[in-house]
Structure formats: structure tokens, C-alpha cells
C-alpha positions in Angstrom: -79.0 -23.4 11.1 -80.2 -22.7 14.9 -78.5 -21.2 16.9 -77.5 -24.5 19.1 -76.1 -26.0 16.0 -73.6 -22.6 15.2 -72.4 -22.9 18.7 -71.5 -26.6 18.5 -69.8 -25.9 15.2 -68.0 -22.6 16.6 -66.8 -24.7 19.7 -65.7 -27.5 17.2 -63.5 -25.0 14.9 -61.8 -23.7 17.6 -61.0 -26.9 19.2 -59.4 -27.9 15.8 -57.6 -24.7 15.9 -55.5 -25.0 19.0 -54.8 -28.5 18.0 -53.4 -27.4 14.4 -50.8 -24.7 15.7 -51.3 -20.8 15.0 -50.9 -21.2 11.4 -53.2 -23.6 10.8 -55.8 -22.1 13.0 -55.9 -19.1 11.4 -56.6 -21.2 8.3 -59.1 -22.8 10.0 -60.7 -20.1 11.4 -60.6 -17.9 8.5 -57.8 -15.7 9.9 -55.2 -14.1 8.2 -51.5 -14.4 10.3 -48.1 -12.7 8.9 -45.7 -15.3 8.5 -42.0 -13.8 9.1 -39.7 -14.2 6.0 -36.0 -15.1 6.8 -33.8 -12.7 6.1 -32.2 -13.3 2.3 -29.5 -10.3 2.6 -25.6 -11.2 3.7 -23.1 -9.3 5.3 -19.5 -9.5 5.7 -16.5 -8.0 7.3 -13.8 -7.8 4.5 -10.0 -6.5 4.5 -9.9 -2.8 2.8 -6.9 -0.8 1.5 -3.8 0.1 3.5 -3.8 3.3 5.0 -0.8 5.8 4.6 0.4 4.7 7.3 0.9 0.7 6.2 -2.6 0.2 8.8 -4.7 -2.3 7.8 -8.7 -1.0 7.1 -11.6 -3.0 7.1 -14.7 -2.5 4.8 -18.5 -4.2 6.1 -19.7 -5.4 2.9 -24.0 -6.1 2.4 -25.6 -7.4 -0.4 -28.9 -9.7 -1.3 -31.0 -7.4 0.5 -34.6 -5.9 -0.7 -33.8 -3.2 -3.2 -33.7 0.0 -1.6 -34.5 -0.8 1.9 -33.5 0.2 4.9 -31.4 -1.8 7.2 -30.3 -1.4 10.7 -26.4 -2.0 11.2 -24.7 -2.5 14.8 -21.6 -2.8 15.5 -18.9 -2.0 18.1 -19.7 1.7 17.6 -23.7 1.5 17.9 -25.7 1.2 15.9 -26.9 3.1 12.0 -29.7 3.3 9.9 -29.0 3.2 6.0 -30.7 2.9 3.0 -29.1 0.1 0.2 -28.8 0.7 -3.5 -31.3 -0.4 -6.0 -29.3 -3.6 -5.9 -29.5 -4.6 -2.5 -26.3 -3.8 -1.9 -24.4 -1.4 0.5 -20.7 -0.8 1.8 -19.3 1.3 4.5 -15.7 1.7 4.2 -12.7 1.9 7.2 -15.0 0.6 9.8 -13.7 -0.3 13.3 -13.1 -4.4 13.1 -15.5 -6.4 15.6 -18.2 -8.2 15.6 -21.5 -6.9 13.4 -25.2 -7.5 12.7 -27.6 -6.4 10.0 -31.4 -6.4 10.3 -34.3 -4.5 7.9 -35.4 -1.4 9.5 -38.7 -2.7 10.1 -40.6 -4.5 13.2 -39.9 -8.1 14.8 -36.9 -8.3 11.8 -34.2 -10.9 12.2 -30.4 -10.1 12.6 -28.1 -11.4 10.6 -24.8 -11.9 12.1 -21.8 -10.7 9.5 -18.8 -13.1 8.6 -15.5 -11.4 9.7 -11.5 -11.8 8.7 -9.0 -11.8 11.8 -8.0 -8.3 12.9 -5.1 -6.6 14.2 -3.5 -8.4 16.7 -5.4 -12.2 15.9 -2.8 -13.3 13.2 -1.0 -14.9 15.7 -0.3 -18.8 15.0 -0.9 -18.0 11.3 2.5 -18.0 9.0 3.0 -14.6 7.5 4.3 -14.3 3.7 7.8 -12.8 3.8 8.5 -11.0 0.4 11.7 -9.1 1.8 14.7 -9.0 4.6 17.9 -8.0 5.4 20.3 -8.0 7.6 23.0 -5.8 9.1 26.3 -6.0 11.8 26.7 -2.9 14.0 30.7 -2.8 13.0 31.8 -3.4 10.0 35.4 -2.4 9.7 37.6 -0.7 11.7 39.5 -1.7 15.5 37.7 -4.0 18.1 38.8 -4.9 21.4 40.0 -8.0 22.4 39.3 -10.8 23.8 35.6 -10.6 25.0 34.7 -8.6 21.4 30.4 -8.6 21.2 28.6 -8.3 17.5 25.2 -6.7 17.4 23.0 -7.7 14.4 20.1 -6.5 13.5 17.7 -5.8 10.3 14.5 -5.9 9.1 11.8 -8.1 7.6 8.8 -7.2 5.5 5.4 -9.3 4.8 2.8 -9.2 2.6 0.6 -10.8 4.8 -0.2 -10.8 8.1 0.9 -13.2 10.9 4.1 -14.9 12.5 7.8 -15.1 10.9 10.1 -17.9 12.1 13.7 -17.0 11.7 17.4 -17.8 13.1 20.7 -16.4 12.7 22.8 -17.9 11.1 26.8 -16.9 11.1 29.7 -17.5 9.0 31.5 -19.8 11.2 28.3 -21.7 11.3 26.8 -21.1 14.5 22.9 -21.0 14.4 20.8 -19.3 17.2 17.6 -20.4 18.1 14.2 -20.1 16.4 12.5 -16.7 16.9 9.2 -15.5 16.3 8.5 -11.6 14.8 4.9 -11.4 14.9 2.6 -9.1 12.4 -0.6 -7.7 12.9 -1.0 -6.7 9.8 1.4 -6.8 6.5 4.4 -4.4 6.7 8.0 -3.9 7.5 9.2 -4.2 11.1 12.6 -4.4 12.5 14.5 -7.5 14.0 15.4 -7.3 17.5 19.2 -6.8 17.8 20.8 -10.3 18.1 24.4 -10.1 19.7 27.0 -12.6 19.6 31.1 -13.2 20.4 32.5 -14.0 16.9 35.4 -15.8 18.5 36.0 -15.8 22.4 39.6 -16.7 21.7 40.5 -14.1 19.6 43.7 -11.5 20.9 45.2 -8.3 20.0 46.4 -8.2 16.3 44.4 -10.9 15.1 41.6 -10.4 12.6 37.7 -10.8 12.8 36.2 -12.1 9.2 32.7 -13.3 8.9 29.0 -12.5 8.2 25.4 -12.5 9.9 22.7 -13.5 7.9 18.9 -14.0 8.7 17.2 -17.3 7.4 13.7 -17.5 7.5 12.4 -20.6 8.8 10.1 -23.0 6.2 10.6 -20.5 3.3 13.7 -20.0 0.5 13.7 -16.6 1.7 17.3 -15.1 3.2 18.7 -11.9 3.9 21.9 -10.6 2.7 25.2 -11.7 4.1 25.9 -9.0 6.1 30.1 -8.6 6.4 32.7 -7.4 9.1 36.2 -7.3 8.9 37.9 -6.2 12.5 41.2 -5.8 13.7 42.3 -6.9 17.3 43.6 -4.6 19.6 44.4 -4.4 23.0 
């Protein structure tokens, strides 16, 4: 072949090139291109144990990635370097909750963006499972004044779950307060603010105060104790 005719074929080649894209012009021209692979591993931001202190932790959970690599986690304290098991798997337990991402240790690698559960303080909106509550008056026997004599009840309610409890008072002379809203962050016990109430605006010296408070949670079976009083009227 003369050198006229390798020129034309050379200019014809690379005019094929362009017009097939970079892959297929490396085909074409008998280059050899590295094709980026997707990334195959996962990641996920998972609920962990309770601390001591009923707080709940948070565990970052990878898996599917190449056995024994290194990855590249960053989160919302920077950023780590770790090396996963033979099974392309790694966890890093009681981790601050935020957002994540996970790439291989190596050049031009993609992130992968890990799936998260709700943390402290994003429960809100969501109904909580109550597993426990109770309920208790301020007074319980003894001498009140009267009239103008003012209950205080209070108590406490316990999930198992985070998220919002609905509730109302209910009383023994059948009076219902409004609906109220106790929110949880995260599962545990907190305390229900006092409630206060006039058993019976009429009542006078020497007459008696019978009844209960009770704590009805709203949408569930669950209730509280009847919690009882019996007062004495005086003056």
C-alpha cells in the first residue's frame, strides 16, 4: 500500500471514529478504553441497640462489595478509609445519624448514597406503639379546701417505638379533656404533663370529693389505671 492510500484510510478510520462515540472508536481504531463498572455494593443506615441510657444508636451497614476492598465512607463526621471482610461486607456500629455515601478507594469511583431510618427528633407525624401508662392524682385522701378545690394529674407513658401518642383525660364524672400529643424521639418512658382540673366547682365545706383520673390513649385499647381520690371539704 503507498503511502497516499494509508493516509486516505487513516483519515477514513478516524472519521468513523468520532462518528461511533469514544467506545466505539477505540474499537475502531484499535484502542483499548476502561469502561467504568457501576458500583454493585449497598449501604444502609440501620437502627442499633439502646444505649444505657434508653438512646437510640444507629449502625451503617455495607455489604455486596468486592471482597476485601477498600472503600471510602463520608458522612456527617468526614470522611474514613476501611477495608471490608472477605465477604464484602463491613459495619460500623453507634454512628452519628445523617446522611452517608460509600465509594471504592480507587480513582474516578462512584458514590453510592446509603438508605437511612428517621432519627431522633423525625418521628414526628408517625403513631408511636404504647406498651405501658399510668396515671396518678396529686391528692389522694386527706382535707381540701372548698369551693374552688384544683386536682393535678399527672403520669407517665412508655413506647416501644418511636413517634407521637394521642391521649385525653378522662374523669370519673365523665368529663374528657381534649386530645394531646406526647411526642417520642425515640422508644422510652416520658412523663405526662400535669393536667389540672376542678372536680366539682359547687362543692362546700363538709362535703366529700369521690372520683378518678384516668389516661386513655387515643386509637389503641391501651389505658392507664384509674387513679382514685377521696377528699373531705373544709372551710
Amino acid at each position: 500500500m503507498n503511502r497516499h492510500h494509508r493516509i486516505a484510510l487513516l483519515a477514513s478510520l478516524t472519521a468513523s471514529a468520532l462518528a461511533l462515540g469514544p467506545v466505539a472508536a477505540a474499537a475502531a481504531t484499535g484502542e483499548a478504553t476502561a469502561v467504568a463498572a457501576a458500583p454493585t455494593g449497598t449501604c444502609a443506615l440501620v437502627k442499633g441497640d439502646l444505649a444505657a441510657n434508653n438512646r437510640q444508636t444507629f449502625d451503617l451497614k455495607l455489604s455486596g462489595w468486592p471482597r476485601s476492598s477498600k472503600v471510602v465512607i463520608s458522612g456527617p463526621r468526614g470522611s474514613e478509609t476501611v477495608r471490608v471482610a472477605s465477604n464484602g461486607r463491613f459495619t460500623d456500629e453507634d454512628v452519628k445519624h445523617g446522611n452517608y455515601r460509600v465509594r471504592e478507594d480507587r480513582r474516578n469511583a462512584a458514590n453510592v448514597r446509603c438508605s437511612s431510618v428517621p432519627g431522633p427528633g423525625q418521628a414526628q407525624g408517625k403513631r408511636a406503639n404504647v406498651s405501658d401508662v399510668n396515671a396518678v392524682v396529686a391528692i389522694r385522701s386527706g382535707n381540701v379546701k372548698c369551693p374552688g378545690f384544683k386536682m393535678n394529674a399527672s403520669g407517665e407513658i412508655t413506647t416501644s417505638t418511636a413517634g407521637d401518642v394521642k391521649y385525653r383525660w378522662v374523669r370519673s364524672d365523665g368529663a374528657k379533656s381534649g386530645v394531646l400529643t406526647l411526642n417520642f424521639p425515640t422508644a422510652g418512658t416520658k412523663s405526662i404533663p400535669i393536667f389540672t382540673y376542678t372536680p366539682d366547682p359547687g362543692a362546700a365545706p363538709g362535703d366529700k370529693l369521690i372520683g378518678f383520673a384516668q389516661v386513655v390513649i387515643e386509637g389503641e385499647s391501651e389505658t392507664s389505671n384509674q387513679s382514685n381520690f377521696n377528699l373531705t371539704c373544709i372551710a
